[in-house]
Structures are given as structure tokens and as C-alpha cells.
C-alpha positions as CSV (number, residue, x, y, z in Angstrom):
1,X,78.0,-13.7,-6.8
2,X,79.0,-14.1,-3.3
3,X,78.7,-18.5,-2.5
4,X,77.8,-17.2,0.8
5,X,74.9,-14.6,-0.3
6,X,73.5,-17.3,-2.4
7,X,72.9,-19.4,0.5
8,X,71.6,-16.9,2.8
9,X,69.6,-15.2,-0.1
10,X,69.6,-17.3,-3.0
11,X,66.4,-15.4,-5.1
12,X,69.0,-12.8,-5.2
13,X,71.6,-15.3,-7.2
14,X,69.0,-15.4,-10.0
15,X,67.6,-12.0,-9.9
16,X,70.8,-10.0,-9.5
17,X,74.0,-9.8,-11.4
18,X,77.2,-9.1,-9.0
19,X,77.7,-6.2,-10.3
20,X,74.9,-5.0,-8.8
21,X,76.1,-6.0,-4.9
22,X,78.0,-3.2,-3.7
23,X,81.0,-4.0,-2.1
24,X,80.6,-2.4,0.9
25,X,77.3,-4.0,1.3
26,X,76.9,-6.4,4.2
27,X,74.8,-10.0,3.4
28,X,72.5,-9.3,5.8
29,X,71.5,-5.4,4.2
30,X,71.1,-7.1,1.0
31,X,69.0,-10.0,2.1
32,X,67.0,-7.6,4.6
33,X,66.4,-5.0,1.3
34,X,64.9,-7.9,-0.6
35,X,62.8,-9.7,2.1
36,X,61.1,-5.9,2.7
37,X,60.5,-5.5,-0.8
38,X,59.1,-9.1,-1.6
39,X,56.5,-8.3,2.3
40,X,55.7,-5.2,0.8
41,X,54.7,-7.0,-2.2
42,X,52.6,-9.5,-0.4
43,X,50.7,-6.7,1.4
44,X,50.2,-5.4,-2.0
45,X,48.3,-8.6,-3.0
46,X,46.7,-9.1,0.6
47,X,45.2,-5.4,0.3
48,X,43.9,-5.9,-3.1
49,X,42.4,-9.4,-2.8
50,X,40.9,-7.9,0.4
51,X,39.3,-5.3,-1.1
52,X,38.0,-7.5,-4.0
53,X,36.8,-9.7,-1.7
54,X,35.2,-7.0,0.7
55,X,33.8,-5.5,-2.3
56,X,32.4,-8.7,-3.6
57,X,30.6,-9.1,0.4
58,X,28.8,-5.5,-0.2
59,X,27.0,-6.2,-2.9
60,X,26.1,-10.1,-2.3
61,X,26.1,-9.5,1.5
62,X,23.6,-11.8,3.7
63,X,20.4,-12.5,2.4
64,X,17.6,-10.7,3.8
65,X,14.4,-12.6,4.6
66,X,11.0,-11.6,4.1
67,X,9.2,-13.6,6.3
68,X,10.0,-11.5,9.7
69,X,8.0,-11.5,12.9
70,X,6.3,-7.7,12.7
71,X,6.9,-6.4,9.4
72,X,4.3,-3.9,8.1
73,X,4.1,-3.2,4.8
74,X,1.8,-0.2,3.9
75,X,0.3,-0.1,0.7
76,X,-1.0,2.9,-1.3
77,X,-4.1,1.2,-3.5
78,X,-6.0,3.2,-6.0
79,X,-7.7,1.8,-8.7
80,X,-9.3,5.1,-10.9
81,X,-11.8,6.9,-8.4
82,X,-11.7,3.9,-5.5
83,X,-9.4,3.6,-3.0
84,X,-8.5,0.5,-1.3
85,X,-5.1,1.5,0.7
86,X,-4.6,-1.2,3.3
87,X,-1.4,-3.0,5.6
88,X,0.1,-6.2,5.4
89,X,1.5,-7.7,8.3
90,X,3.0,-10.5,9.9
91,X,2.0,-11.9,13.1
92,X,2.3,-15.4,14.4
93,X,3.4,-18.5,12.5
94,X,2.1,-21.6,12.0
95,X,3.4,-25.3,10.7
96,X,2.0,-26.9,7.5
97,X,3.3,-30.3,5.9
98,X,5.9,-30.1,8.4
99,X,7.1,-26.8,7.2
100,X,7.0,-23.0,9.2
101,X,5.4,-20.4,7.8
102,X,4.5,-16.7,9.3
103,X,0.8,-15.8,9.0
104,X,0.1,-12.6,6.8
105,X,-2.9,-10.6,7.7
106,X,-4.4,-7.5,6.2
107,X,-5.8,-4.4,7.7
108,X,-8.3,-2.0,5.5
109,X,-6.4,1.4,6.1
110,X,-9.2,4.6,6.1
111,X,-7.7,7.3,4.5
112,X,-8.7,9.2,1.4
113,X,-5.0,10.2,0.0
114,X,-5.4,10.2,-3.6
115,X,-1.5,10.0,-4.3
116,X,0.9,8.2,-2.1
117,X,3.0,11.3,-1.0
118,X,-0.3,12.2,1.1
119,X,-0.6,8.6,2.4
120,X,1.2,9.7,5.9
121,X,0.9,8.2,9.3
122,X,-0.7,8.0,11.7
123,X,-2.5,5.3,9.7
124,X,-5.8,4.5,10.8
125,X,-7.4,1.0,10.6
126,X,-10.8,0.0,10.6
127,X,-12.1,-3.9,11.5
128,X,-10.3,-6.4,12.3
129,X,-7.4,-8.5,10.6
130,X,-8.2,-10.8,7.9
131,X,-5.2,-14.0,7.0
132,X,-4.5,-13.7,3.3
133,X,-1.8,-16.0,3.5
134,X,1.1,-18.0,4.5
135,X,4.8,-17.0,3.8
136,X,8.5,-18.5,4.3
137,X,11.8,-18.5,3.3
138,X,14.3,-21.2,1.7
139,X,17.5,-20.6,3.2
140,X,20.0,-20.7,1.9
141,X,18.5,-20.8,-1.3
142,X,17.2,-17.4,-1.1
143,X,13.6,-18.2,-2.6
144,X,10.1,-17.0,-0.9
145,X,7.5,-19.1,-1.1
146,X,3.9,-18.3,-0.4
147,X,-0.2,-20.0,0.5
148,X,-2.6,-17.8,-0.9
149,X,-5.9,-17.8,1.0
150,X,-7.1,-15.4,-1.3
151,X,-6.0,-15.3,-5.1
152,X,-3.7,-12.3,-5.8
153,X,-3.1,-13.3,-9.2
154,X,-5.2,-15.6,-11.8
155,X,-2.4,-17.9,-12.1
156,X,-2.4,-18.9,-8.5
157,X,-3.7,-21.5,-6.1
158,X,-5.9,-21.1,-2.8
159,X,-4.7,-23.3,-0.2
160,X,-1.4,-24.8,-2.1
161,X,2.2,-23.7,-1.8
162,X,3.8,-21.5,-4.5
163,X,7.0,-20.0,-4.8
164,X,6.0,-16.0,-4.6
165,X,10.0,-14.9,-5.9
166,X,13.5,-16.3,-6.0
167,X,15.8,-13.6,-5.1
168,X,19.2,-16.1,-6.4
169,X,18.5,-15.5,-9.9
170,X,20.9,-13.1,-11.9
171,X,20.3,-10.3,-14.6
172,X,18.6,-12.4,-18.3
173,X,16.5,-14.6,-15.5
174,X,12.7,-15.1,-16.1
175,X,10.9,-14.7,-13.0
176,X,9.3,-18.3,-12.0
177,X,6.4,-18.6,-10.1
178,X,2.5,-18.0,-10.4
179,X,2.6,-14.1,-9.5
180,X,5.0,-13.7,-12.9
181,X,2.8,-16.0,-15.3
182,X,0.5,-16.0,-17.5
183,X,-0.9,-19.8,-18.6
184,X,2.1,-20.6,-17.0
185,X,4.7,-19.0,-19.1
186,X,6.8,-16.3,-17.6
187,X,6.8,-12.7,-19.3
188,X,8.9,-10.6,-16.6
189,X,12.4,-10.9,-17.2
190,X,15.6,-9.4,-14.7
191,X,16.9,-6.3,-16.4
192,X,19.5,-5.8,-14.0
193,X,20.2,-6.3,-10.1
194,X,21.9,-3.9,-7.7
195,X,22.9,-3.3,-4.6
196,X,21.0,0.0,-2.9
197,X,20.3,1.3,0.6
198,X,16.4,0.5,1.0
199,X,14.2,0.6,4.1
200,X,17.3,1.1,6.4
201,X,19.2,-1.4,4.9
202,X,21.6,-2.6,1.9
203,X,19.9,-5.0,-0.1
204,X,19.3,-6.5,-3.8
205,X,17.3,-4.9,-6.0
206,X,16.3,-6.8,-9.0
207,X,14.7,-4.6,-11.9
208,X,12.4,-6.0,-14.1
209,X,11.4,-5.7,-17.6
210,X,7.9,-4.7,-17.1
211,X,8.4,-1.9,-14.9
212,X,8.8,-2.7,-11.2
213,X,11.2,-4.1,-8.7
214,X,11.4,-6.6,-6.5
215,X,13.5,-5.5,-3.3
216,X,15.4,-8.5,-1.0
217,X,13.6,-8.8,2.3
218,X,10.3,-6.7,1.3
219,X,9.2,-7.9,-2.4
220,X,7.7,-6.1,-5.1
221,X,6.0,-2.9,-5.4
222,X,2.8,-4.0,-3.9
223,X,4.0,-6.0,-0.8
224,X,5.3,-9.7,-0.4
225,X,2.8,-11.4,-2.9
226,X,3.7,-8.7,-5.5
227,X,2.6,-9.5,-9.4
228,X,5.1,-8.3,-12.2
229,X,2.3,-8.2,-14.7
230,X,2.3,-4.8,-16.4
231,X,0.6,-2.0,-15.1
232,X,-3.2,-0.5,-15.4
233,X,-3.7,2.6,-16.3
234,X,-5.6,4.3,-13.6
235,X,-4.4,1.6,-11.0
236,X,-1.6,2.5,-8.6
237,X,-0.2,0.0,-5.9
238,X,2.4,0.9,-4.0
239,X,4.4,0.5,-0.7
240,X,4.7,3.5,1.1
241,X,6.1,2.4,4.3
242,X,8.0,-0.4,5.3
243,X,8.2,-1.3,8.9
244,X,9.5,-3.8,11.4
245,X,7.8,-3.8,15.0
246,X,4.7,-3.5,16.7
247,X,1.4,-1.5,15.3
248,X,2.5,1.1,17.3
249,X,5.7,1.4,16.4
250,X,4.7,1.0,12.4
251,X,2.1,4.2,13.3
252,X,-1.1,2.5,13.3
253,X,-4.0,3.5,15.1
254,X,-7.8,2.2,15.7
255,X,-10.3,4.2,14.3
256,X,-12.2,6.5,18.1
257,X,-15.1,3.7,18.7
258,X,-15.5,0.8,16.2
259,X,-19.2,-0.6,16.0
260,X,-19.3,-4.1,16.5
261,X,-18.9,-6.9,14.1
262,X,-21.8,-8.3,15.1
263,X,-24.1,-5.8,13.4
264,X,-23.9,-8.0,10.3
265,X,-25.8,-11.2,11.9
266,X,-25.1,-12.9,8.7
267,X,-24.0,-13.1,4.4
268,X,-25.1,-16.4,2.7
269,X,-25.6,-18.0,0.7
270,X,-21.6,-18.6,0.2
271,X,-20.6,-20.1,-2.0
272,X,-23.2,-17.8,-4.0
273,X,-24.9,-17.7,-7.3
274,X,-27.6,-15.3,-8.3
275,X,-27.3,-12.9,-5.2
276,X,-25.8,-13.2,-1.9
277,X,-27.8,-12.0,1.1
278,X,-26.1,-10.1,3.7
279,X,-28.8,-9.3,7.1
280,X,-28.1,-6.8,9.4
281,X,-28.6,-5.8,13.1
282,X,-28.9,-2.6,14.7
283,X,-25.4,-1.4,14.8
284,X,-25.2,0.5,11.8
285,X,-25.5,4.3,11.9
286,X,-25.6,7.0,8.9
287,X,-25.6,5.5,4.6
288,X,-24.1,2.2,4.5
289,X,-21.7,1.3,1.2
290,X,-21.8,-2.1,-0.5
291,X,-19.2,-2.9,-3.1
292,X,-18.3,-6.0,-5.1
293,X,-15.1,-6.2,-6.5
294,X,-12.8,-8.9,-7.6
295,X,-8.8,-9.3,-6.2
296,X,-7.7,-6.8,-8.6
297,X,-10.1,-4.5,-7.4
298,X,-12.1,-4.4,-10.1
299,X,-16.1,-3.2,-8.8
300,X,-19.0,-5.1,-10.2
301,X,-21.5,-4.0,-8.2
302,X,-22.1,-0.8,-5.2
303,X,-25.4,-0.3,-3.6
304,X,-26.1,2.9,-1.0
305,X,-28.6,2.0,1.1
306,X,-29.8,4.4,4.0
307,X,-29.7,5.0,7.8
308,X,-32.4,2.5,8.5
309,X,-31.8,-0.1,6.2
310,X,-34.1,-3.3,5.8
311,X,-33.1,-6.2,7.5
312,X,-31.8,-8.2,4.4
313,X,-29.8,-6.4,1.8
314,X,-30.1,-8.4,-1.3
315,X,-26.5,-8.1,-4.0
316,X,-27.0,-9.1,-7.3
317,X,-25.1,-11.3,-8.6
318,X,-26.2,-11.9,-12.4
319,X,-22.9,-10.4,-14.5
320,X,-20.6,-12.2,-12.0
321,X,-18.7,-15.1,-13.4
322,X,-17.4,-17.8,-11.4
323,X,-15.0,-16.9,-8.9
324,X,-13.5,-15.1,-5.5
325,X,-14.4,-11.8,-5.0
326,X,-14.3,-9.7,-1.9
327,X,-17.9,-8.0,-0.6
328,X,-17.0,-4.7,1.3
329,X,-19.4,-3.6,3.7
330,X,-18.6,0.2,5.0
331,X,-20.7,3.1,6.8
332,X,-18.7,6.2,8.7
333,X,-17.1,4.1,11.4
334,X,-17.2,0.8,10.2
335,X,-15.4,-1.4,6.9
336,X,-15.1,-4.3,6.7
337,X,-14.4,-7.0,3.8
338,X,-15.6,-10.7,3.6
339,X,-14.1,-13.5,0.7
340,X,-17.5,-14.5,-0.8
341,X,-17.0,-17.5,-4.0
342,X,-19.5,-17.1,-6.6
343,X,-20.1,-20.5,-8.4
């Protein structure tokens, strides 16, 4: 080997026997063959870690919140012959024990699709908005957590935080939380995660073992506060749109000429316990609808009264057991819901 080649080159004193140096070969060709060889190597590497690590960013890309200023979530709700399809939306925040929450509302949604490819917009709304809850997210820790005002689920508290899903957890989790419990053990487990293009965007989708998913940024199959329990027969819940803006923008529309809250002067007693009173005014027009029903939708009680009702309507209240339930109040251009307790 050439004293002066090793110097210049000297990976080329161990890697190369002399014989291999043609003679006619200047030092600087040889060293300027290996030091192209050993950069093309590098960009080799560089490409490939690149890619991995490209690759790797795809599919656990920034995490997508939930709780987003104007997000609509429309929501398909049948429960056998009933419908209840309604929107969830966020409006406005609010600070509680010194942490920021969005406020969720719902909307009753009058439409009498009875399968959610015929739930289309324009969607028209009925009443005004009622605050079901409170909901954030921990960043970076990529859990949601909830208030409930009402109680989507038996397991969970009015009033008091609860963690509605933790999007960080990977395939053989449990899903924590009230929404995924019953008597406070978990029975949905993570099937599998992936990455897909949902609602205009690429985000995690975590399958579960009882049958739905829970999508990063928009939540389960019923909207933010989502249960995993298994399914009803005869009860479908689904989101059929998904939506960040205004009303308008998300395609909803009031319902022509809304009669005025005020035709229902009052509802007591409430908390309740026999029968709950509800005493109207003059605005109603046409049969009026009362229905009963717990949060899963579940109808205890439906009275039809006619266009010129008496001035006190009178719900029984007798095969109620304690709890929240929801009195629905509807004639042709008017439905609205109040949270009655029954003790």
C-alpha cells in the first residue's frame, strides 16, 4: 500500500489490498471513488431513517382535540318505533375549579328519517338549546374529560368531572372511565388502533371489542360522551355528520315560526314523586305529545291530549323508580325537553 495513500485515505489501507490500486490510478481518484461511495451510503441511511421516521409521524401525527369551538355532531337516534335524532354542539366555554371547559348543548333535530342514510340536511331544529355538559382536553396527555349535567350512562356523576376517553392507550387497553363501566369494572377492551382519513382529516381510530369506535377528535359512535356498552337491539345511535363552524355552515335551520316557550307557564313539582304537573298557556295549537323516557330513551309513559287541552296536564308517575328522566313536550311546531328527577 502506498505510505502516502494511507494518509490521505487510510479506510482504504484496511479495506483494500494493493493489488487492488491500479497503478495508473492517481491518490486523489481513489480517495474521491471511496468518499462517493461511503456519501452515497449515508444518503442511503438518511432516506431510510427518514422515511421510518416520516412514516412513524403519519400514523401518530398531532393529536386531535375534541373539545373545539363549533363542532356539530349530528346524531341519528332511533330507539324501535321512536325517534329522538338531535345535535350536539359546542358553544362558549366556561372555568370550573380553575380548569376550561367548552359548553356542550343539545338541539332536538325534527325529522322522521327512519335510517340514517335518509337523515340529510338541511337539519331542522326545534326549541331552544339545552347544556348537557362540560368537556376538555388533557394535552398532551391526549385524554378527554367530561361534566355530565345529565347522566348518559348509569355509571356516571351529575355535576363531577369524569374522564369521558383516553385516546393514548394502545391495542389490549381497557377503556377507563364511567361511559365504559359497569359497577366500575371495565368490559370494552382496544381491538386494534389505526390510522384512517375521517371527517376531513387523518386521525386514530381505536376499535373496540364490543362493536364501535372511538375516532380522535370526535368520539364514539354517538357523539363526545359516547358509551361502549353493547348494543340494543332495536336502538341505533349514530353520527351522521360531523361539522366544524357555525349552524349555518353545519346546515341547520329553525323550524318557519316557533311558538313561544312560554306557553308552558309551568312543570312541578321537580324533584317529583307520584305525578309531575305540567300547566299550560294558550300557545299550543293542534294534539299535543307527552312522553316520559329515561337517558337511554327508554318511554315510561305518552299521553295525547287534544287541541284545547285543560290547564294542568297531570303525568303519572307510579312505575317510575328513582331517578333522571327527560319529559318531552311536542305538538306540530313545537318540542321541547325538560330534565325532571323523580325521587
Amino acid at each position: 500500500m502506498i505510505p502516502e495513500l494511507c494518509n490521505t485515505c487510510p479506510e482504504l489501507c484496511m479495506k483494500c489490498p494493493e493489488s487492488c490500486i491500479a497503478p495508473h490510478k492517481k491518490r486523489t481518484d481513489i480517495c474521491s471513488i471511496s468518499f462517493s461511495i461511503n456519501l452515497n451510503a449515508m444518503i442511503r441511511r438518511f432516506t431510510l431513517l427518514l422515511s421510518v421516521f416520516m412514516t412513524t409521524f403519519d400514523v401518530h401525527g398531532q393529536y386531535e382535540p375534541m373539545a373545539v369551538e363549533g363542532a356539530h355532531w349530528v346524531v341519528f337516534d332511533k330507539v324501535a318505533d321512536s325517534i329522538y335524532h338531535h345535535l350536539l354542539k359546542i358553544e362558549g366555554d366556561t372555568t370550573v375549579n380553575g380548569e376550561m371547559y367548552k359548553k356542550v348543548y343539545r338541539l332536538e333535530i325534527q325529522s322522521n328519517a327512519a335510517l340514517p342514510q335518509d337523515f340529510l340536511p338541511p337539519y331542522y331544529y326545534n326549541g331552544a338549546p339545552q347544556l348537557v355538559g362540560l368537556i376538555r382536553d388533557g394535552v398532551p396527555s391526549e385524554i378527554v374529560y367530561g361534566v355530565f349535567f345529565t347522566t348518559p350512562f348509569s355509571e356516571c356523576s351529575i355535576g363531577e368531572e369524569e374522564l369521558v376517553h383516553d385516546f393514548s392507550l394502545t391495542a389490549g387497553s381497557y377503556l377507563p372511565g364511567c361511559l365504559h363501566q359497569e359497577q366500575g369494572v371495565s368490559f370494552a377492551e382496544i381491538d386494534s388502533i389505526k390510522n384512517e382519513f375521517v371527517w376531513g382529516k387523518q386521525r386514530e381510530v381505536q376499535f373496540v371489542s364490543t362493536g364501535y369506535r372511538f375516532i380522535e377528535g370526535v368520539g364514539g359512535n354517538a357523539g363526545p360522551f359516547s358509551s361502549s356498552s353493547y348494543t340494543v337491539p332495536g336502538v341505533v345511535a349514530e353520527v351522521v355528520d360531523y361539522c366544524i363552524g357555525t349552524d349555518s355552515d353545519c346546515g341547520l335551520e329553525p323550524v318557519g315560526t316557533i311558538e313561544a316557550l312560554t306557553s308552558i307557564h309551568s312543570i312541578y313539582p321537580n324533584p317529583a314523586g307520584k305525578s309531575i304537573n305540567i300547566e299550560f298557556g294558550n300557545g299550543y295549537k293542534g294534539n299535543i305529545q307527552i312522553r316520559l323516557t329515561d337517558v337511554s330513551g327508554r318511554i315510561f309513559n305518552e299521553i295525547t291530549i287534544g287541541p284545547a287541552p285543560a290547564s294542568t296536564v297531570s303525568v303519572p308517575l307510579d312505575e317510575v323508580h328513582s331517578g333522571i328522566y327527560f319529559l318531552n313536550i311536542q305538538s306540530v311546531k313545537l318540542s321541547t325537553n325538560h330534565r325532571i328527577v323523580v325521587r
